[in-house]
N, C-alpha and C positions, 0 to 999 in steps of 0.2 A: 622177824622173818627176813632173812638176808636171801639177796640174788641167787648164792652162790647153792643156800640151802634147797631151793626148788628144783635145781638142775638135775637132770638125768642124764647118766653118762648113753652113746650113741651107740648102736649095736650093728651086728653084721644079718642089717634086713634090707632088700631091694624090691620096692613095689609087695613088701607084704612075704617076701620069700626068702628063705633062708639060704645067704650066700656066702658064710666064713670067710674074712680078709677079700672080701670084693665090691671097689668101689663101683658105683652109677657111671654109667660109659661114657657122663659129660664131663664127671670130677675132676677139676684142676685144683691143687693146694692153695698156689698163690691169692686164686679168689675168696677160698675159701675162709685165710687168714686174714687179706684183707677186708672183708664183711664184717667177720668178728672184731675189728680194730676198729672200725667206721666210726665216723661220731655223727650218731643219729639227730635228726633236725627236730622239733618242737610239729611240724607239718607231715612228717616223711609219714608212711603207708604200706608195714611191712603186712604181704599179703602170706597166708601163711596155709597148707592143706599137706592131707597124707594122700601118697600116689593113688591116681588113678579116682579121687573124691573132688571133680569136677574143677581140675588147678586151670586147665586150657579156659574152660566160659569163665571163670573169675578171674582168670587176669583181664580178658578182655571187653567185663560189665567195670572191673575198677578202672582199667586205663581210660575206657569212655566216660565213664564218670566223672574222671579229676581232670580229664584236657580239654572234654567238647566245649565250644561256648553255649551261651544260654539259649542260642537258635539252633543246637543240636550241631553245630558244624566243627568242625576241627581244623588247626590253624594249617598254612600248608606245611610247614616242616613235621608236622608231628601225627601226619595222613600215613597209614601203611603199607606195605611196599604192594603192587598189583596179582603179583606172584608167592604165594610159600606152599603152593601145594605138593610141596616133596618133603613140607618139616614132619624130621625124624625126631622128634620130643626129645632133642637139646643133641645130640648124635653128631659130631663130625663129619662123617661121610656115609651119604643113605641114598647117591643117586643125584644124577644131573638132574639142569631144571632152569628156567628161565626166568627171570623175573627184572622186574624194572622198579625201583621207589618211584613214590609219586612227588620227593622232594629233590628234582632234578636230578636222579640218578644216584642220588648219594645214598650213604648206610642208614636204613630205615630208624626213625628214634626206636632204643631199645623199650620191647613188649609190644610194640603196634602192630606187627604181624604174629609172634608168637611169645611167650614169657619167657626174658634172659635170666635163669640163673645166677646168682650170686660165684656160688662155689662150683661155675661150671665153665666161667671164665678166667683171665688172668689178671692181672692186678693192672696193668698200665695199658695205654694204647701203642706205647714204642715197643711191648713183648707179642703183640700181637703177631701172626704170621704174619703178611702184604698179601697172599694167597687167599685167605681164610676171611681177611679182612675187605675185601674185594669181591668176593664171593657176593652171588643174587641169584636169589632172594638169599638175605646172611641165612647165619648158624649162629647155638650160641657161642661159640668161639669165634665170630668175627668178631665180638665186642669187648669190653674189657669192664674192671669195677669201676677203671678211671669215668667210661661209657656213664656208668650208671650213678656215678655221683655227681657228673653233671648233670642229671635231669632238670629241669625246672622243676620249682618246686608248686604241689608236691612232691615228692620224688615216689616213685612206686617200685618196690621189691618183691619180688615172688618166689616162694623157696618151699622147698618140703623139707629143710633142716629142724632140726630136735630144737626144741628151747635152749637147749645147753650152750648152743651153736651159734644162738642170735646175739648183734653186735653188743657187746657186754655195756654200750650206752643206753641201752632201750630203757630201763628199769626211770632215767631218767625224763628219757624223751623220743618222742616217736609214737606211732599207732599203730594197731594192728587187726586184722580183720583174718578168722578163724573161720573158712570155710568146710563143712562137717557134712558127708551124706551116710546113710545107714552101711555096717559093715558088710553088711550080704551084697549088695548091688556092687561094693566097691570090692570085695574079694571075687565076686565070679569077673568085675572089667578087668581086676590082676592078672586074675588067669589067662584073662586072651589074650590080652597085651603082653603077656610073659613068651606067648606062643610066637604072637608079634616079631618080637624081638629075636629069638633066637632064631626065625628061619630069617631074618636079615641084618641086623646091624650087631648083632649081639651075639654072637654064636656062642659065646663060654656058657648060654641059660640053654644050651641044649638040653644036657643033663638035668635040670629043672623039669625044665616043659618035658618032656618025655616019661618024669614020673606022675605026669598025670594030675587031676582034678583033685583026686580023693587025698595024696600025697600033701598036693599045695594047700589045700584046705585044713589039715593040720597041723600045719606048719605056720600058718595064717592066724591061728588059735595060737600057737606058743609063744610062754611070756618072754619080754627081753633078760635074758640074764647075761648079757653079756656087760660085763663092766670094765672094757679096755680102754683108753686115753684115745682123745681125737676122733677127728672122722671115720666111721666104718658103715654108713646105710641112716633108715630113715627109723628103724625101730619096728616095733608092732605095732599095730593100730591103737591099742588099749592105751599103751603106755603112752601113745603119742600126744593122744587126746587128751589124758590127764593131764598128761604136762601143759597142755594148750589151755585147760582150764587153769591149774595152777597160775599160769603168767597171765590170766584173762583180772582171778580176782586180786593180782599182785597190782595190775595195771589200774583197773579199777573202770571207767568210762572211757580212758583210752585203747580199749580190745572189746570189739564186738564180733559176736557169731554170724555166721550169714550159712544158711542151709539149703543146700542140692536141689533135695525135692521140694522146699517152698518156692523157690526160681522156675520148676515144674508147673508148681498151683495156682503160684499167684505173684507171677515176676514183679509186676508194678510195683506191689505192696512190699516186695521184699526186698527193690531196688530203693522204695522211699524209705527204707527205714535204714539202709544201708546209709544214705546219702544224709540222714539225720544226723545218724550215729556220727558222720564223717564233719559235720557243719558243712558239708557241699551245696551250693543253690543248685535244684532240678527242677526245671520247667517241664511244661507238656510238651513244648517241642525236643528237648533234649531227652527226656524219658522216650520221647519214640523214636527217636535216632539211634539213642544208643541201645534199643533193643534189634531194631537193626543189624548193628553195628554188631552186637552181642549173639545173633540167631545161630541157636548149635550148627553146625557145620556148615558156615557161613563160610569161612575161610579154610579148607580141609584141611588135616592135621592126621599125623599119625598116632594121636595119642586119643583121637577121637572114635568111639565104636558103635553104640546105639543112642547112650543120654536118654534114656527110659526108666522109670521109678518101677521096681520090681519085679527085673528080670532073672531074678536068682531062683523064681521057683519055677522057670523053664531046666534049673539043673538042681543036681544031686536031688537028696527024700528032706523031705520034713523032718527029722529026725536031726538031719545034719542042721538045720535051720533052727530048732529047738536046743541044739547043746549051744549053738553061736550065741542065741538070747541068754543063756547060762551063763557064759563066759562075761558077755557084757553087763549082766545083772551083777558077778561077783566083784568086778575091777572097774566098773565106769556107771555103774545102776544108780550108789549115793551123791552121784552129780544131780541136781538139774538143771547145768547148763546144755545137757547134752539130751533131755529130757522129748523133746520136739520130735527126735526120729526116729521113736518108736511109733509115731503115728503113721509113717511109710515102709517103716521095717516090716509092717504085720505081728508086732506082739505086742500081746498087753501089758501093762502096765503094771498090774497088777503079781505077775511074775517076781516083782521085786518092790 
């Protein structure tokens, strides 16, 4: 079973919505190419989720994770900047804002204030604007991949790229952690984030958001059929996740699952098994740091809305809820690695 065979080609989906030939408003190429070229480390910590399935809290339980020291503190360069309460979930331009790093002024290390994209920046720090680069609190375009491959290691990536997409070294080296929440909570945060977007940074999703709830909901349900070459979106959920599990039992102990709503039930127990999974030492003083460090809307964000388990049956009927459980019974039901979130979704098991 070769790399090449697991792959699925990328399709033209954005947050779950169907956008034909329209890339994510962060996407830069050059990043994008240089990720996939990377030569992944034996330590690296590719962090991996489908939009709007809790990417903001896990990037910011793994960056505390792999940098606090064992008394829960973080060293001063790699402290986050005081300010990002204007980030536009990776957006160029979303509105002034102030901010100061806590590492003498300088560019926040990338993810400590918010998750740098891979494929959302440009490949060197010389292609960077001086504008963009300057900016405070950053963007993800004040950094670059050069940014991100000198991290210390571990080094930590965060992407809602396709498996297809991931640096073609990984099959050898590197890890990865599959954050997964049930499809209903995660298609009605699509929708409002869709809405998000198009009354500000995003106006081309007008035409989206205006066809409505009932629109994007079946849209959200359709399979990727799109099989064109290169970057075009993130896919549909179904197919995403498969692929996620595919590269999970390719990988074997180096990809573990970490789930929304157990971070909900029982943080602790799903930050120690995280930290297991990773060989990470977590003390009691670091585990309450970095929940801390970690508490939903600790740091505001635009990608942030409620971070509640089961708010989907404030919308649409039961009806539309019950063909969702259908669709995942036919295309992700013979998993069970994905098994776990039906205990949040509200459906039996039994269904399939």
């Amino acid at each position: 079973r070769t790399w090449e065979s697991r792959e699925r080609l990328c399709s033209s989906h954005l947050h779950g919505m169907a956008l034909p030939g329209l890339l994510p408003p962060y996407f830069n190429q050059d990043g994008f190419n240089a990720f996939k070229k990377m030569e992944t480390r034996f330590d690296d910590v590719i962090f991996l989720s489908y939009p709007k399935c809790g990417t903001t809290w896990g990037n910011q339980i793994l960056y505390a994770l792999l940098r606090m020291n064992a008394d829960g503190t973080l060293p001063p360069n790699l402290i986050p900047g005081t300010d990002d309460s204007d980030d536009c979930g990776g957006a160029a331009d979303c509105g002034a804002s102030t901010g100061k790093s806590a590492a003498a002024g300088g560019l926040p290390h990338p993810g400590s204030n918010t998750q740098v994209y891979p494929d959302a920046v440009t490949d060197t720090i010389a292609r960077v604007d001086p504008e963009k680069r300057a900016r405070r609190p950053p963007r993800q375009n004040s950094y670059s991949m050069e940014d991100l491959e000198k991290q210390p290691s571990p080094r930590l990536f965060t992407s809602h790229l396709r498996v297809s997409n991931l640096p073609s070294s990984l099959p050898s080296r590197g890890r990865v952690v599959v954050m997964v929440r049930n499809p209903k909570d995660a298609f009605v945060s699509s929708h409002f984030f869709i809405q998000k977007l198009a009354s500000s940074i995003f106006p081309e999703l007008t035409e989206i958001a205006e066809r409505g709830i009932e629109s994007q909901y079946q849209t959200y349900l359709s399979a990727d059929s799109d099989e064109s070459t290169g970057f075009r979106g993130n896919g549909d959920y179904f197919s995403y996740y498969r692929d996620c599990v595919g590269l999970a039992r390719l990988l074997g102990d180096r990809c573990t699952f970490m789930f929304y709503e157990r971070l909900q039930t029982d943080f602790d127990g799903e930050v120690r098994r995280l930290a297991a999974a990773l060989d990470v030492p977590l003390t009691a003083a670091k585990l309450a740091a970095l929940e801390k460090f970690s508490k939903f809307g600790a740091r505001p964000s635009m990608t942030l809305r409620k971070g509640v388990v089961g708010d989907h049956v404030n919308h649409l009927t039961p009806q539309h809820w019950d063909r969702m459980d259908a669709v995942f019974a036919g295309r992700l039901g013979d998993l069970p690695e994905l098994r776990p979130i039906w205990k949040w979704s509200g459906t039996s098991t039994s269904k399939f």
